[in-house]
C-alpha positions as CSV (number, residue, x, y, z in Angstrom):
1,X,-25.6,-16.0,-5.6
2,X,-27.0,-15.2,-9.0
3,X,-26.2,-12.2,-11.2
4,X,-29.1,-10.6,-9.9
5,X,-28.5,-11.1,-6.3
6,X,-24.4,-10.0,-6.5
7,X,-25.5,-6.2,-8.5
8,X,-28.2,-6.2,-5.5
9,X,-25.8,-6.8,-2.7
10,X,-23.2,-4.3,-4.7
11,X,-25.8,-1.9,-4.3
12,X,-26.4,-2.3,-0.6
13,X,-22.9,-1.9,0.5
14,X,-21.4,-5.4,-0.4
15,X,-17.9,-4.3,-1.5
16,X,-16.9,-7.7,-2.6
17,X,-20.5,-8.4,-4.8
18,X,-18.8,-6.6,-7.6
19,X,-15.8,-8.4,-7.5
20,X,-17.3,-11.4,-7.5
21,X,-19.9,-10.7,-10.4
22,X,-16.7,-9.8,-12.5
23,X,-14.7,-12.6,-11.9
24,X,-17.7,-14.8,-13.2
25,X,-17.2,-13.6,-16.6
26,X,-14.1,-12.2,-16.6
27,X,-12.1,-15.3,-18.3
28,X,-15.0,-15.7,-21.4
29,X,-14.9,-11.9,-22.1
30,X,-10.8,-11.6,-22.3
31,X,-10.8,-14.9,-25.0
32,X,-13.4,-13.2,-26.5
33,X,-11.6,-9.6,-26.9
34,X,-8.4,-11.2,-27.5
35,X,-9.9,-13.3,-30.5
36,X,-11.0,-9.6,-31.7
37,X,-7.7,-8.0,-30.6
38,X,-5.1,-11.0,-31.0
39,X,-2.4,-8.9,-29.1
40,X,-2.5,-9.3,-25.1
41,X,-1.4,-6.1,-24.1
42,X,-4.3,-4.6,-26.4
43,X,-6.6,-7.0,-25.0
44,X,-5.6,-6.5,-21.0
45,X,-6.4,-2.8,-21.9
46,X,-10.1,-3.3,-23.3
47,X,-10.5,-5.6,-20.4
48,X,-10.0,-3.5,-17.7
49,X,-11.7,-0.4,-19.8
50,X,-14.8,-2.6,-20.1
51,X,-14.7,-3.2,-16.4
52,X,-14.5,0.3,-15.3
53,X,-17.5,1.0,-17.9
54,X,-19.3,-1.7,-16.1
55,X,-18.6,-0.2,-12.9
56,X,-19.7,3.1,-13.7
57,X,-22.8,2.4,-15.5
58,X,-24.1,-0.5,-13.5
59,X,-26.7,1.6,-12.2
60,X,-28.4,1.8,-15.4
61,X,-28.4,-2.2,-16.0
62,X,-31.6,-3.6,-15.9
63,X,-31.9,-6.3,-13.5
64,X,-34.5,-8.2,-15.8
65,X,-31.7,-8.1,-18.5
66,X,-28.7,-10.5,-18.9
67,X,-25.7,-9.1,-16.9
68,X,-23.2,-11.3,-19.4
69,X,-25.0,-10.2,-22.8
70,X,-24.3,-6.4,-20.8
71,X,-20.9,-7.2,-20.3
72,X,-19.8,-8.4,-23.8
73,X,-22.1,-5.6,-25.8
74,X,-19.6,-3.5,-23.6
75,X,-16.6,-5.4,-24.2
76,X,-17.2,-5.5,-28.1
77,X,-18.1,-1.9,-28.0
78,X,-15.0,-0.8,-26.0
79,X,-12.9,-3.2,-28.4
80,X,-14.3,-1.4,-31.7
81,X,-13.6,2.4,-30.1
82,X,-10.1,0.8,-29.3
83,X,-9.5,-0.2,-32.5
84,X,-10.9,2.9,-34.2
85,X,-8.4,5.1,-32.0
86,X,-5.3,3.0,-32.0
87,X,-6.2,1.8,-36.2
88,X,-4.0,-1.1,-35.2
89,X,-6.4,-3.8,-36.8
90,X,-8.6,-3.4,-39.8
91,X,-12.2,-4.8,-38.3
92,X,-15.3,-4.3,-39.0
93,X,-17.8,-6.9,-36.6
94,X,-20.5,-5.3,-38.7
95,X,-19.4,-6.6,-41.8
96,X,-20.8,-9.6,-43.1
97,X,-17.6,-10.6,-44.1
98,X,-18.4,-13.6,-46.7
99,X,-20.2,-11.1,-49.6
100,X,-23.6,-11.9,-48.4
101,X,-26.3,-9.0,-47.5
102,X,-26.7,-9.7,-43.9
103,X,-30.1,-9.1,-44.5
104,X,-30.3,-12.2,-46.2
105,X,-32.4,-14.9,-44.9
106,X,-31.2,-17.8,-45.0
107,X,-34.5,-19.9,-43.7
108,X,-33.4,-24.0,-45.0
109,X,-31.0,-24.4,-43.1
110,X,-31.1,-26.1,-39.4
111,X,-29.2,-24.9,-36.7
112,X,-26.8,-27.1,-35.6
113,X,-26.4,-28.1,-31.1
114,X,-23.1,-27.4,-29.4
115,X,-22.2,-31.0,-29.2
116,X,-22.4,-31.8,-32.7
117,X,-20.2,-28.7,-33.1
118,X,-17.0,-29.7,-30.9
119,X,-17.4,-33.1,-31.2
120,X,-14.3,-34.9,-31.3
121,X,-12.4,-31.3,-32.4
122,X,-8.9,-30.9,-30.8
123,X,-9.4,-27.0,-29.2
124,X,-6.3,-26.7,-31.2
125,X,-6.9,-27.4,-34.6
126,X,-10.3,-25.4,-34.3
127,X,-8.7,-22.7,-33.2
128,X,-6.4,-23.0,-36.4
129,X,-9.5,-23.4,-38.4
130,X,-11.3,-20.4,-36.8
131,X,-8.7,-18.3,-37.4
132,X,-9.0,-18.6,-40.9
133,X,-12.8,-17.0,-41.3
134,X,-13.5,-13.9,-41.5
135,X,-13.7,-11.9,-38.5
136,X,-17.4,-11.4,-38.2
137,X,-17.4,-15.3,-38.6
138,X,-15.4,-16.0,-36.2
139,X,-16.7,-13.6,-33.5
140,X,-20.4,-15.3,-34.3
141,X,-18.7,-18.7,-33.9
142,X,-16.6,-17.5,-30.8
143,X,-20.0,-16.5,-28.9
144,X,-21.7,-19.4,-29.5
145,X,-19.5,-22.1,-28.5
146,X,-17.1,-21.2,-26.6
147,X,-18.8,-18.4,-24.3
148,X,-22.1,-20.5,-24.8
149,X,-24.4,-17.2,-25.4
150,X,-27.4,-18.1,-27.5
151,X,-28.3,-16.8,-30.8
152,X,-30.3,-14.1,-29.0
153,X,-27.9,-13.5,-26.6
154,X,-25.2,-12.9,-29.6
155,X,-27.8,-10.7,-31.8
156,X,-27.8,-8.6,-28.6
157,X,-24.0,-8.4,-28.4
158,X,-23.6,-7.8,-31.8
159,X,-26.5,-5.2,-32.2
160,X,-28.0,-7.0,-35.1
161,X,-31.6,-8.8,-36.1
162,X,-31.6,-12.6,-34.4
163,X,-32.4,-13.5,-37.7
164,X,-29.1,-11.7,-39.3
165,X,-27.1,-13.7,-36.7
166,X,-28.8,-16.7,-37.4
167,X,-27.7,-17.1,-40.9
168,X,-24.6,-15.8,-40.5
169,X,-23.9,-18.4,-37.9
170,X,-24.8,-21.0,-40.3
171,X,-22.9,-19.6,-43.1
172,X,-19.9,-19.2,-40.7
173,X,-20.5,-22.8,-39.9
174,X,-20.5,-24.2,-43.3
175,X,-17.5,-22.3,-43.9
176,X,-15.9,-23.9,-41.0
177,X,-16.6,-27.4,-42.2
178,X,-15.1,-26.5,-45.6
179,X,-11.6,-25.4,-44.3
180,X,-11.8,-28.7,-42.0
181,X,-13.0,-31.0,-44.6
182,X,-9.9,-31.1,-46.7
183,X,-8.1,-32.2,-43.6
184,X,-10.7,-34.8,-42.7
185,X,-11.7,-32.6,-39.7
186,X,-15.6,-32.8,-39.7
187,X,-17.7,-30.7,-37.6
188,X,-21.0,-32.9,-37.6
């Protein structure tokens, strides 16, 4: 069953449709809160927040609307009140981060495919790698490749212009081949 299908069934008395809905995407959204978050108590705690949310306000989702890109606008949401209330990390995911306006536009420079990204990268030592941008980077980089949402998808999340994600990802990218470059870690 489809996204689509599982909310309708929730909604017709299927007390295991929601379940199932949430499992689908439960792994990508907790690496993606814990890369925010980097603590797993913190992150088990937006988790299940971002859950309930989802719970209570599924009646409002619009079926014609992604239920993932719902879930992760909630999850980063949720994640940025947490932090605001607990002040235990100093984030901003609406910062550009690397001193550029993000309402630059950045219009020369081609996207780059998922395969060209990870290919022949050890997770680990991207990890490392990633972990040394800045946290808007990062969360851009995070998105795209490893929960596979689309530029759109991410603008979405994010609550920015497609085209402000666009060439942030591609500044974020570049940076990412400069801290791997020294180490003769090319990202193609």
């Amino acid at each position: 069953m489809d996204d689509k299908e599982l909310i309708e069934a929730h909604f017709q008395g299927d007390v295991q449709a929601f379940s199932l809905l949430l499992d689908r995407y439960l792994s990508p959204m907790y690496g993606f809160v814990f890369q925010m978050a980097r603590d797993r108590e913190m992150t088990d705690d937006i988790v299940q927040e971002t859950c309930i949310k989802a719970w209570k306000h599924l009646s409002g989702f619009d079926l014609d609307k992604s239920f993932k890109t719902w879930i992760f606008t909630i999850a980063k949401r949720t994640a940025l009140d947490y932090f605001k209330k607990k002040k235990a990390i100093p984030f901003s995911a609406f910062d550009d981060g690397d001193g550029g306006s993000i309402f630059e536009d950045v219009s020369d420079i081609r996207e780059k495919p998922d395969e060209e990204f990870i290919q022949n990268e050890s997770i680990e030592e991207l990890d490392k790698a990633l972990d040394l941008l800045p946290e808007g980077s990062k969360n851009i980089l995070v998105l795209a490749y490893k929960e596979d949402l689309s530029l759109q998808e991410i603008a979405e999340v994010l609550g920015e212009p497609y085209n402000t994600v666009k060439s942030r990802h591609n500044r974020a990218l570049r940076k990412l081949r400069n801290i791997m470059a020294p180490k003769n870690l090319t990202v193609s």
